[in-house]
VOBA-1610 file (N, C-alpha, C; in pm, whole numbers, padded with zeros to 5 digits, always signed):
BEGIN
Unk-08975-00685+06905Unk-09007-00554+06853Unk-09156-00527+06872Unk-09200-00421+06920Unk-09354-00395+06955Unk-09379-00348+06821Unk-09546-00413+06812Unk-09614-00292+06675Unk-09626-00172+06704Unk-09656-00099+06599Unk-09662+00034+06601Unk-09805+00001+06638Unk-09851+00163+06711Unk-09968+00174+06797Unk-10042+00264+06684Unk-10158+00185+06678Unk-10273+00298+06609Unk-10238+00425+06660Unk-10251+00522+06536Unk-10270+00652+06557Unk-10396+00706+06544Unk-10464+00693+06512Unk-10584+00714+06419Unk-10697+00699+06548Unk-10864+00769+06528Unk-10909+00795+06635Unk-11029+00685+06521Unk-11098+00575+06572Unk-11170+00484+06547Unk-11302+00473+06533Unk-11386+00409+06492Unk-11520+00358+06555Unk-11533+00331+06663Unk-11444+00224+06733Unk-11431+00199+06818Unk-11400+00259+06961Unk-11330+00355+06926Unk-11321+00498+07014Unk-11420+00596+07044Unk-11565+00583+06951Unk-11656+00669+06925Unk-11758+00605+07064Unk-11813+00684+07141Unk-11948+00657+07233Unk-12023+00701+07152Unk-12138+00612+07090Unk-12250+00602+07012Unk-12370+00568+07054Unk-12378+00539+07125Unk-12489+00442+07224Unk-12564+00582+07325Unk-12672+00604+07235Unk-12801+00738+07298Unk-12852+00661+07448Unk-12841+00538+07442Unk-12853+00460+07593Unk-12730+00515+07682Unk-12640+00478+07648Unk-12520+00464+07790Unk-12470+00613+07777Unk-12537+00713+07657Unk-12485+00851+07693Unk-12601+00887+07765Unk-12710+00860+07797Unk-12784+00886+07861Unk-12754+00898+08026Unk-12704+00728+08018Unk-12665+00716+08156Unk-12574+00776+08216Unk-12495+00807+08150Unk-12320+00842+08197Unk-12407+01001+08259Unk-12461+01113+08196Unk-12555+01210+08225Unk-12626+01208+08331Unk-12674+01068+08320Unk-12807+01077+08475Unk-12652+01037+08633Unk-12591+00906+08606Unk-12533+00915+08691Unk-12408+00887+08676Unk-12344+00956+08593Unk-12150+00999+08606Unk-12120+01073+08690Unk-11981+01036+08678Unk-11909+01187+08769Unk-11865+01265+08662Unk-11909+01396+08747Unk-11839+01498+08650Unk-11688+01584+08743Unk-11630+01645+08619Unk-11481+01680+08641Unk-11512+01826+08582Unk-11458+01914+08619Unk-11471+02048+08545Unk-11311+02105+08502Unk-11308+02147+08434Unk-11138+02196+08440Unk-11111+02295+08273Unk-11189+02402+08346Unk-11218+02510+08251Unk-11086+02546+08112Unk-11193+02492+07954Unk-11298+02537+07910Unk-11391+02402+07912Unk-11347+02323+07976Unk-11411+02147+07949Unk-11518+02111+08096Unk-11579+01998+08052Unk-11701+02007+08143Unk-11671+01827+08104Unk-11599+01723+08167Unk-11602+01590+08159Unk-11720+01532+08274Unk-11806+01410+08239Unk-11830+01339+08223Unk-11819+01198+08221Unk-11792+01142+08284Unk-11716+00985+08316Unk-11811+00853+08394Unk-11763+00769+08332Unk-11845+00631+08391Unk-11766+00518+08368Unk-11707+00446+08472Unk-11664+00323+08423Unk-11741+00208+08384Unk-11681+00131+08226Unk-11767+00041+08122Unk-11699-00051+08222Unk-11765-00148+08134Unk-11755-00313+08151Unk-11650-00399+08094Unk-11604-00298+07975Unk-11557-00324+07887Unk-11411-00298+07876Unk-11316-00318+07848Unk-11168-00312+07856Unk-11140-00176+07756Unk-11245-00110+07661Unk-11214+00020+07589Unk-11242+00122+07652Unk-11191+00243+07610Unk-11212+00414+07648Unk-11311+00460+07528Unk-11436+00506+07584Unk-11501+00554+07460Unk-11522+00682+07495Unk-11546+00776+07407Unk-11582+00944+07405Unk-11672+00980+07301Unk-11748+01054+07323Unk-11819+01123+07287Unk-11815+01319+07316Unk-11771+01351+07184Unk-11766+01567+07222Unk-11838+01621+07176Unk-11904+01730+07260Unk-11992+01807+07256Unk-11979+01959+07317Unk-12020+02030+07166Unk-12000+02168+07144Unk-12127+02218+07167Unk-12166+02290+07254Unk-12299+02362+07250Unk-12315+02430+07145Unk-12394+02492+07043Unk-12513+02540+06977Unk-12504+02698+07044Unk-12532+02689+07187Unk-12571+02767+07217Unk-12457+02918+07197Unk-12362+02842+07232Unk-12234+02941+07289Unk-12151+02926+07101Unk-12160+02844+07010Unk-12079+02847+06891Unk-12209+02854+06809Unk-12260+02921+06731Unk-12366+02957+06614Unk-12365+02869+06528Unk-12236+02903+06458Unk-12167+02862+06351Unk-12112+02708+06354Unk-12207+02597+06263Unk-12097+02502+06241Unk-11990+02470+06235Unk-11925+02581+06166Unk-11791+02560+06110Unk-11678+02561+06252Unk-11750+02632+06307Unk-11646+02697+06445Unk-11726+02548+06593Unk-11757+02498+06548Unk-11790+02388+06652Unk-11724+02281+06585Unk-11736+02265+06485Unk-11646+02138+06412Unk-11518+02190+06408Unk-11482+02265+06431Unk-11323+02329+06425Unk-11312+02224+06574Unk-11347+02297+06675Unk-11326+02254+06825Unk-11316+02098+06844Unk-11440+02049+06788Unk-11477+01963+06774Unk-11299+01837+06710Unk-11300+01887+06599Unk-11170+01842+06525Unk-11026+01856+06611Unk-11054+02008+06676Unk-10914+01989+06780Unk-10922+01881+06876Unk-11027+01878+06926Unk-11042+01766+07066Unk-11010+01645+07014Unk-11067+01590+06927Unk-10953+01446+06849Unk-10890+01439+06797Unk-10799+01528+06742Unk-10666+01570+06771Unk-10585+01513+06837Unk-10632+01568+06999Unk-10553+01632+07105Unk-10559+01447+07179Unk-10686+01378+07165Unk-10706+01317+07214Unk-10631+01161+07105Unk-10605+01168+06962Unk-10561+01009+06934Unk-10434+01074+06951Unk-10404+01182+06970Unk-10225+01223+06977Unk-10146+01148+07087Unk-10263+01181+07208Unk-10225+01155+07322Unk-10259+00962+07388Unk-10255+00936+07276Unk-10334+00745+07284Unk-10445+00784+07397Unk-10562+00811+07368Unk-10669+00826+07492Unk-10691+00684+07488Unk-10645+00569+07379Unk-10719+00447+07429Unk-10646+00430+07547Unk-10495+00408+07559Unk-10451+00326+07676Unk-10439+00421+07781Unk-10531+00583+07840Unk-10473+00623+07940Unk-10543+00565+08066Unk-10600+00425+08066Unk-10630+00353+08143Unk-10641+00244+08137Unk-10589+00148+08222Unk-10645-00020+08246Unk-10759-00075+08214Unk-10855+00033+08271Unk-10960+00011+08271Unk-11111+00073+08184Unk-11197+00021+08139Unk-11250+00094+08052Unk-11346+00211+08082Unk-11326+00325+08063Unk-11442+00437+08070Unk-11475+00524+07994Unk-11616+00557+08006Unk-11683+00593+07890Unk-11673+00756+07936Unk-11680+00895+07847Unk-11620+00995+07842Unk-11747+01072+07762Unk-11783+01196+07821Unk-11859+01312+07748Unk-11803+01405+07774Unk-11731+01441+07676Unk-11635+01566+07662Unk-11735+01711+07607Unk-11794+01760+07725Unk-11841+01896+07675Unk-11764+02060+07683Unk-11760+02090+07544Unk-11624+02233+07534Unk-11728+02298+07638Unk-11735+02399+07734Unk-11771+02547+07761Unk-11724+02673+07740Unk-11629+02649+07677Unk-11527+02800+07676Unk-11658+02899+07576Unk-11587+02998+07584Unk-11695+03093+07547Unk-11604+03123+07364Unk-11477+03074+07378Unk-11402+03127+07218Unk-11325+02994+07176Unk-11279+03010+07056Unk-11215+02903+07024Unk-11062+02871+07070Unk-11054+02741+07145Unk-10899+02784+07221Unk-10778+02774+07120Unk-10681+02829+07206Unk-10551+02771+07137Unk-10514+02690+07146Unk-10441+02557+07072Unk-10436+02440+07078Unk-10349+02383+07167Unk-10220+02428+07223Unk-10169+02384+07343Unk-10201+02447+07448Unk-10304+02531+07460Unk-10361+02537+07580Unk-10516+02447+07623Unk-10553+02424+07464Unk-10671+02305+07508Unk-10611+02153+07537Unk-10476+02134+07473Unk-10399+02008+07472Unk-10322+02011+07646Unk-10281+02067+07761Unk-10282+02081+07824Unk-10417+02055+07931Unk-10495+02066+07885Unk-10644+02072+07975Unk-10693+01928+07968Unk-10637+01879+07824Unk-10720+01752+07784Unk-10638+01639+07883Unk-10554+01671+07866Unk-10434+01538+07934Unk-10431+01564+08072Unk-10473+01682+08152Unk-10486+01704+08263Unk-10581+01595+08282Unk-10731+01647+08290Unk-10820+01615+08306Unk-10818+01439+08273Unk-10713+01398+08169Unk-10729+01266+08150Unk-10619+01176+08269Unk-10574+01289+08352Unk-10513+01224+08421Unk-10521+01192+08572Unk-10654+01302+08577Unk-10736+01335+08687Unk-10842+01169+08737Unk-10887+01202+08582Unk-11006+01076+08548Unk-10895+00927+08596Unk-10785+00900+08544Unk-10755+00803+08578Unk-10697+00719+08707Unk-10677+00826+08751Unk-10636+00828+08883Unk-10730+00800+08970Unk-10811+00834+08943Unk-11051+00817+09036Unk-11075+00663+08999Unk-11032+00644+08895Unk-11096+00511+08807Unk-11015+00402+08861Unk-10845+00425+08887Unk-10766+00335+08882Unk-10781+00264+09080Unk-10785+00416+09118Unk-10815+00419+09282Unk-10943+00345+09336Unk-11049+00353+09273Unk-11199+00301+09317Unk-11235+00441+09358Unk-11208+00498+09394Unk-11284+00626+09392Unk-11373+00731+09325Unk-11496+00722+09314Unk-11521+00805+09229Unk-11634+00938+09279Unk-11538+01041+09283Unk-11629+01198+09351Unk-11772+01186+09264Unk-11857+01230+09314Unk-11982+01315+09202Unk-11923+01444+09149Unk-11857+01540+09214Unk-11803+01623+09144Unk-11713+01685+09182Unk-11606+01747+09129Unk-11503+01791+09109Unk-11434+01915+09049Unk-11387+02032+09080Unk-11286+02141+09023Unk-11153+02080+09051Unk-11106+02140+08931Unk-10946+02156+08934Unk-10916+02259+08846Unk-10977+02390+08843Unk-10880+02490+08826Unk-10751+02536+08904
//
């Protein structure tokens, strides 16, 4: 009988490290796949870490960036983001949309894009950059 699989989105799931988000920035690949702006680097490490980020610029209001904010991990321990790879990579999930989405249309984008990423990671391939609208 298998255990039941964490549901729950972790510490351990969290990219915390102002170092390796640095890096993933200077030299990740990025993925675009509108309202999202990913970010990717393969770790060393056998985990998937993420880090989301709501601009300031485009949401005023706290409340309405932590909304977004709250959907994206959501969308993401729903979908086990730990195991959607073998291998470990680190993730900067930046929203761009200009409004707050609807949730199976941001849940659609997320699993896209996570399936985009794994496919680059699993292949050895990795673009500098990328559309998939």
């Amino acid at each position: 009988m298998n255990p039941p699989s964490r549901l729950s989105f972790e510490k351990s799931d969290r990219l915390c490290s102002q170092r390796r988000i640095s890096e993933i920035f200077r030299t990740g690949s990025v993925l675009f796949n509108h309202p999202l702006k990913v970010l990717y680097l393969p770790n060393d490490t056998q985990l998937s870490r993420v880090v989301i980020s709501v601009p300031k610029r485009l949401f005023k209001r706290a409340v309405k960036r932590n909304q977004i904010k709250r959907q994206i991990r959501e969308i993401l321990r729903k979908a086990h983001f730990r195991d959607f790879t073998t291998t470990g990579v680190d993730l900067c999930l930046l929203f761009i949309g200009k409004e707050i989405p609807d949730y199976k249309f941001l849940n659609e984008k997320i699993k896209d894009v996570l399936g985009k990423i794994s496919k680059r990671v699993e292949s050895g391939t990795l673009p500098s950059s990328d559309n998939i609208d």
